[in-house]
DOVOKE-365790 format. One record per residue (C-alpha): residue in one letter; x, y, z. Coordinates in nm, 4 decimals, decimal comma. Layout:
! residues N
PT / a / X / Y / Z
...
END
This chain:
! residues 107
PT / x / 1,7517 / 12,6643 / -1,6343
PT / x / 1,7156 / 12,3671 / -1,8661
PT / x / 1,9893 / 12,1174 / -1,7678
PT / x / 1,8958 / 11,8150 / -1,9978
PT / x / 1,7793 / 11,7628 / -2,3374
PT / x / 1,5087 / 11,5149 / -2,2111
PT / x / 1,2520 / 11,6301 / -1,9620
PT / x / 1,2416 / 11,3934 / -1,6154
PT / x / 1,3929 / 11,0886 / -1,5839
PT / x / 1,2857 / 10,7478 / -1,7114
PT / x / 1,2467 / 10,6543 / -2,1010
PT / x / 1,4925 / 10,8824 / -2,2599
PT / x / 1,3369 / 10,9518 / -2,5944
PT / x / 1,0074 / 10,9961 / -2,3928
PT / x / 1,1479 / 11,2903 / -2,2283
PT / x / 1,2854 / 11,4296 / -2,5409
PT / x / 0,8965 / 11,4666 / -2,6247
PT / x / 0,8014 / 11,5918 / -2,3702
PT / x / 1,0775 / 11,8920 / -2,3647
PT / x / 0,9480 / 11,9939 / -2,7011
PT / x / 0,5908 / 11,9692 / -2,5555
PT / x / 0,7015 / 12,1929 / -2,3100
PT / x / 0,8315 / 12,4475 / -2,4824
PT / x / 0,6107 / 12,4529 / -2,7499
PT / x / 0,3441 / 12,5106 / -2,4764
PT / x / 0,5429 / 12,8250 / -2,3469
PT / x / 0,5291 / 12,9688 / -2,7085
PT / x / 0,1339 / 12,8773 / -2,7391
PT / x / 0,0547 / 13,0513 / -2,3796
PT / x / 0,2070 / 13,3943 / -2,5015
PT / x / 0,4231 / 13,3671 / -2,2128
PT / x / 0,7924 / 13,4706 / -2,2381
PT / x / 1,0480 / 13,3909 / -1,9774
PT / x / 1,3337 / 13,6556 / -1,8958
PT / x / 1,5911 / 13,3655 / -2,0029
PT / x / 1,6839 / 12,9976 / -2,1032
PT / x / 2,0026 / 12,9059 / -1,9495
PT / x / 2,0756 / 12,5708 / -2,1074
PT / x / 2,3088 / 12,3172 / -1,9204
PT / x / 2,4741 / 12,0141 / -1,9560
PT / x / 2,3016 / 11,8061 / -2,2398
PT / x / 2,0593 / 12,0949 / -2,2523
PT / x / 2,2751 / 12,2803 / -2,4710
PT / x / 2,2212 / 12,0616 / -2,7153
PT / x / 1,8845 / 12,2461 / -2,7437
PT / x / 2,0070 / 12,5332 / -2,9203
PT / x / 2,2488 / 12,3628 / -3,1615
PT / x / 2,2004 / 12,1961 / -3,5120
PT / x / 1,9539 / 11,8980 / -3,5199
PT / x / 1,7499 / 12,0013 / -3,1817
PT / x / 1,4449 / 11,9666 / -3,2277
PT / x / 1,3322 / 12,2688 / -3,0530
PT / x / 1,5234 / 12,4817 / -3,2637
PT / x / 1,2050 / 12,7067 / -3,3717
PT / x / 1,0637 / 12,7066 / -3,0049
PT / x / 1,4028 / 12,8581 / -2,8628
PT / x / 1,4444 / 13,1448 / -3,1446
PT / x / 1,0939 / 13,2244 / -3,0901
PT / x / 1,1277 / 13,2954 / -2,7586
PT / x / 1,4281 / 13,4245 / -2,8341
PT / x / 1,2330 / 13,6776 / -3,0847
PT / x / 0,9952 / 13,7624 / -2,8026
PT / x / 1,2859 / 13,9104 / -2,5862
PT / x / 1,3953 / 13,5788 / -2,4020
PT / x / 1,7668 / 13,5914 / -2,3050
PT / x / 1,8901 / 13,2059 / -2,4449
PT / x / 2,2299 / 13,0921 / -2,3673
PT / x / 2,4219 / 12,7910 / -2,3583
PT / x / 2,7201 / 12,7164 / -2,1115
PT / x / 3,0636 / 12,7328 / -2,2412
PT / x / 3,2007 / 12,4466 / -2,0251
PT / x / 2,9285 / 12,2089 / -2,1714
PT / x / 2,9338 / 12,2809 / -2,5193
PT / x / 3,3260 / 12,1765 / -2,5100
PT / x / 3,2390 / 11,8830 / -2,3469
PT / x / 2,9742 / 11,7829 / -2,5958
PT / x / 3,2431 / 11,9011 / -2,8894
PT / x / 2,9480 / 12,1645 / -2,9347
PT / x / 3,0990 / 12,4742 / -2,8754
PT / x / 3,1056 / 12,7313 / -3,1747
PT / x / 2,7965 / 12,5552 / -3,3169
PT / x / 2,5229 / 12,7252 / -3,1297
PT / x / 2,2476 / 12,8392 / -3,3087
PT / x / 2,0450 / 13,0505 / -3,1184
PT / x / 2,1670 / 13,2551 / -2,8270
PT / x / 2,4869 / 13,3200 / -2,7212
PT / x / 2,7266 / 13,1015 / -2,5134
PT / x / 2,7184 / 13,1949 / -2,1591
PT / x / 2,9725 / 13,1496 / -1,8801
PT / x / 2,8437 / 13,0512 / -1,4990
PT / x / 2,9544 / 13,4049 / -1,3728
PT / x / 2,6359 / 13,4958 / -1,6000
PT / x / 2,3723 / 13,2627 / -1,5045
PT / x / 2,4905 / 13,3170 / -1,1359
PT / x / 2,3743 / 13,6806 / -1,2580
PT / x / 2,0689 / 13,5942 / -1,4138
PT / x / 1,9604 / 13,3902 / -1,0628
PT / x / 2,0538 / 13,7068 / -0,8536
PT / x / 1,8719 / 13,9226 / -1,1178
PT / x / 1,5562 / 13,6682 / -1,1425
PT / x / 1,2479 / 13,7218 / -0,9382
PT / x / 1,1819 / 13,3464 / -0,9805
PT / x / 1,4110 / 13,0687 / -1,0923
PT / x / 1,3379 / 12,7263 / -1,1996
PT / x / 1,5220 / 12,4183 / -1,2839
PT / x / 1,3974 / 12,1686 / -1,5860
PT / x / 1,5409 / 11,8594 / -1,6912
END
């Protein structure tokens, strides 16, 4: 679960870095997590202008399931313009946490 666009708290546009550091290490290890559930400002991740854009659709490619919430994309006047993954409801990353052998929070 990615539940910010920035990674940790402090400067803000330091912690946009950092997220695409992070991801772009994922891609670089090989490693693919099961899914991306993207949260509050993290949706804003997988929609035009993010730019992580190419580290979410390959992960995406590699079998990751990416989604963004509903309920924050309307708030963020996002919703519809999601490009990569699907827009995902709660009742689904409730799911995804049950179905998980190991969940973790970023942000």
């Amino acid at each position: 679960m990615i539940n910010s666009e920035s990674l940790g708290q402090g400067d803000y546009e330091l912690g946009k870095t950092l997220m695409k550091k992070f991801l772009q290490t994922i891609v670089k290890s090989g490693n693919t997590p099961e899914g991306v559930a993207l949260l509050n400002s993290g949706v804003k991740l997988a929609c035009a202008g993010s730019p992580v854009l190419e580290e979410l659709r390959v992960l995406e490619e590699r079998g990751a399931k990416i989604s963004s919430c509903i309920t924050c994309l309307k708030f963020y006047d996002l919703f519809g313009k999601v490009e990569v993954g699907i827009e995902g409801t709660m009742s689904l990353y409730v799911q995804y946490m049950f179905d998980a052998d190991d969940t973790f929070v970023i942000g």
